[in-house]
N, C-alpha and C positions, 0 to 999 in steps of 0.2 A: 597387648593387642587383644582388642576383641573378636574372638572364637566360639561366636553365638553358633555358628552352623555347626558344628563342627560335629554335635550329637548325631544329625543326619545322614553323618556318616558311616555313624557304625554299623547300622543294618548293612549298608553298602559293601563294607569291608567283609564282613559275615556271608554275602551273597557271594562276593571275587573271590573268597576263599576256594570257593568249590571248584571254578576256574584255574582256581592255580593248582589243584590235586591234579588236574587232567593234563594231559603231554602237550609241552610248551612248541609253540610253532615259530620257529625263527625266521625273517625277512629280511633280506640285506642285496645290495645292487654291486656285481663288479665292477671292475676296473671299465667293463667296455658299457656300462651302464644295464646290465641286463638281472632283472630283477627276479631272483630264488626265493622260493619258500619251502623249509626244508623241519622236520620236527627234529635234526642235529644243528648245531651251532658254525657259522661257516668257521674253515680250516683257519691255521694261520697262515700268512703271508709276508716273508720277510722283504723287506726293501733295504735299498742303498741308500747309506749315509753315515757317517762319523757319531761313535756314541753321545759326544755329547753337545753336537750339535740337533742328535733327535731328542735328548734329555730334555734340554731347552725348550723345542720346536712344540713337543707336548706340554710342557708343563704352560707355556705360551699359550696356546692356544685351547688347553683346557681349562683354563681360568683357573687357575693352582694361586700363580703368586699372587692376583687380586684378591681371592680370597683369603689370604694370608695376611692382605694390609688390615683388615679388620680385628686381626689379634690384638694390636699392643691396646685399643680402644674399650676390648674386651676387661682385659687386666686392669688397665687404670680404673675403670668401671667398680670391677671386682673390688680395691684398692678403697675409693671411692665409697663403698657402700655400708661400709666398715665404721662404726663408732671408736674413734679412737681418740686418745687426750695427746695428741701431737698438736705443737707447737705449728703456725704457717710454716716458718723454714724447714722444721723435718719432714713436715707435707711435699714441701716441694722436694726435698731429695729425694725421699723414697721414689715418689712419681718417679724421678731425674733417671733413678737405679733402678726401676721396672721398665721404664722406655726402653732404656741401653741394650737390657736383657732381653728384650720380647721386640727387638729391632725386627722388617721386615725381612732386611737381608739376612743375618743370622739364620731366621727361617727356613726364608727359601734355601739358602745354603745348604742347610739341614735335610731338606725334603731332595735336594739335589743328590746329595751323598747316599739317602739313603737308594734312589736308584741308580748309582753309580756300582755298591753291594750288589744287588740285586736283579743288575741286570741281565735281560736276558735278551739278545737279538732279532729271533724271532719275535716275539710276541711285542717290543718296542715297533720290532716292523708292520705288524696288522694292526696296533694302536694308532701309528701314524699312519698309516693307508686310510684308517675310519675317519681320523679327527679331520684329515684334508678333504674330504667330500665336504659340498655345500649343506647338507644337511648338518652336519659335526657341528660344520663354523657357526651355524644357524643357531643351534643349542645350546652353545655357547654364548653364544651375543646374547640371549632369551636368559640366562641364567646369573650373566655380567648385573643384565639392566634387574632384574628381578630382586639383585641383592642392594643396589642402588640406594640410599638414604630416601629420596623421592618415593621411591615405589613401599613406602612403607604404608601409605592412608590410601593406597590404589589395591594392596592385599588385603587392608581392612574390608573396602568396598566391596571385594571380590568375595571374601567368607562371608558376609551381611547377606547378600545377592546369593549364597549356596541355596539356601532357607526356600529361594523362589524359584529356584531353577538346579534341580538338585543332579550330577552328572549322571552318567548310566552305569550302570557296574559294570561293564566292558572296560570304560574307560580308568575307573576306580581301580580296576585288577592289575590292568598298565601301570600305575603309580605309585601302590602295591609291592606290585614287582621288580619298579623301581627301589623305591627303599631297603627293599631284601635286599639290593644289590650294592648300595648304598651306603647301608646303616646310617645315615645324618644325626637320627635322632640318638644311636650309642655313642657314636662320636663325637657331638654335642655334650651327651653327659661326662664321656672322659676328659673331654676340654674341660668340662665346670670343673670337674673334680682335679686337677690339674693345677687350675688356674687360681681355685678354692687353696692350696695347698700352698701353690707361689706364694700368695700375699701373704696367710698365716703363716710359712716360716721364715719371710722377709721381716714378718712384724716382730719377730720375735727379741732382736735384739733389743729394739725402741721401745718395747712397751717393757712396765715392773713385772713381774712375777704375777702377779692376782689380778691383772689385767688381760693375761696370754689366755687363748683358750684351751681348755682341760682334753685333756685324749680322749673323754667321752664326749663333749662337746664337738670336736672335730668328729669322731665317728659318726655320731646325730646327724651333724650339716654333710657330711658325706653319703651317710644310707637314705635323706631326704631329697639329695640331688638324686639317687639312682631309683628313685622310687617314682621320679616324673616320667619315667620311660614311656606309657603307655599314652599318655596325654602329649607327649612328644611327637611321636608317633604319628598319633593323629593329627598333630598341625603340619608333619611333614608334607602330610597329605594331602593337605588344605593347600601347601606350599607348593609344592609340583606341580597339581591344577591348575594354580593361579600361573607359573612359571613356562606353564608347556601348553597354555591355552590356544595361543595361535597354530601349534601343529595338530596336523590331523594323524586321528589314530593308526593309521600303516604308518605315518613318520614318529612318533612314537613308539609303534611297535618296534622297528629297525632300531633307532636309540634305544631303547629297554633291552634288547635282544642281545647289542654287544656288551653291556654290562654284565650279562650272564656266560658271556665266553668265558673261557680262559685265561685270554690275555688281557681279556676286559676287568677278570677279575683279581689279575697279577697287578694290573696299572694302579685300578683304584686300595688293594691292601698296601701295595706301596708307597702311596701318598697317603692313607693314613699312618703306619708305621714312620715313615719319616716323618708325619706331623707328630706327633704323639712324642717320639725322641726327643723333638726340639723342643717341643714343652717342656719336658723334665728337664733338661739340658740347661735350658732357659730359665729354669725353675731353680736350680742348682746353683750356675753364676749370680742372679741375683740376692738371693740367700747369702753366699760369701762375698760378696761387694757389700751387702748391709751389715755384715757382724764387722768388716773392716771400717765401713763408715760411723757404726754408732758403738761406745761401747756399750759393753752389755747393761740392761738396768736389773738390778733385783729384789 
């Protein structure tokens, strides 16, 4: 994708920086709609419901398992990008044996379990109090469509178009603060590195000896993925803009604000940790479904 603006941002970043040194102001609406602003993070608030039908209810309505169906695409990708001297048929098995493995449901399964571990009542109860307000579901739907195969030449448009209408560091330091809260672009690299790992010890049994890559080879393509962090980063950045255009900045601030809670940031380490397991997890069975399916070459 082209990330021609993307330079224009860094002063931007450097400006919100100072912003974010100074004491954060949080904005959120209760239950009877009445709208706080507070330099503490509001309380928690537990609600009633059965654990795991609020497990579901969030993972639902934060857009978990949608974003989850884009993995096994990811892998085959991965799979895919790879020079290899496989035959069509072992093409098509390995493919066959990374599907199975990097299935959606297994996933979500996976991200299920792990806040099943981790649950905590409380804090499930003020996640689900947030995500049902109109604003939650709003962010939600803005974050669905944003990821959308369509909205890929609408995000080009959108970074082309920075260059001429370049946002305010007010609003920069929101998206900012989002990502701190975030991490997408670390989490992105752990997925590479992950996903890097799946195929190279999927390939292992199929390819000869002098065809697998070397341990310093692997280490290379591993400290090159973790070396785009900063250039990540900034396309997150580019990516939120584009994603959170239509709200305006108190609606933002409120969404930015509960990711900095508690519970906010209980919800989203636990849907990274449960993604993160599934990977490996995931990364594991398919590895021994290929040393069963091929034997070894040497």
């Amino acid at each position: 994708m082209a990330l021609r603006a993307i330079p224009c941002l860094v002063g931007l970043v450097a400006l919100a920086m100072g912003s974010l040194a100074e004491a954060k102001t949080y904005r959120w609406v209760n239950d009877q709609g009445i709208v706080t602003y507070s330099d503490q993070p509001p309380q928690v608030r537990p609600v009633e419901g059965e654990r795991e039908a609020l497990i579901t209810e969030a993972l639902d309505i934060s857009g978990t398992k949608k974003a989850l169906e884009t993995i096994p695409a990811h892998i085959r990708a991965q799979f895919e990008a790879r020079q290899t001297p496989l035959k069509p048929e072992e093409k098509a098995r390995v493919v066959k044996i990374l599907g199975d493995a990097f299935r959606t449901e297994v996933l979500y399964g996976a991200v299920r379990g792990a806040f099943r571990t981790n649950y905590d009542p409380s804090r499930m109860g003020f996640v689900i109090g947030q995500l049902r307000t109109p604003l939650f579901r709003k962010v939600a739907a803005l974050e669905v469509a944003a990821s959308e195969p369509g909205a890929r030449q609408d995000l080009e448009r959108f970074t082309i178009g920075l260059q001429g209408d370049i946002p305010k560091p007010a609003r920069v330091a929101l998206v900012q603060r989002h990502e701190a809260s975030m991490r997408s672009a670390e989490l992105q690299i752990e997925m590479g590195v992950v996903a890097y790992r799946a195929v190279t010890r999927s390939l292992e049994p199929v390819l000869p000896a002098e065809k697998r890559p070397t341990a310093r080879e692997t280490d290379f393509a591993e400290r090159t993925l973790r070396a785009q962090q900063d250039r990540l980063v900034r396309e997150a950045l580019v990516r939120w803009l584009y994603t959170f255009r239509s709200l305006t900045d108190e609606e933002l601030a409120e969404y930015v604000a509960f990711g900095e809670t508690d519970a906010g940031r209980w919800f989203m380490g636990t849907q990274r940790k449960g993604l993160l397991d599934a990977m490996r997890t995931a990364m594991d069975a398919a590895a021994r479904q290929m040393a069963a399916a091929f034997p070894a070459k040497r």
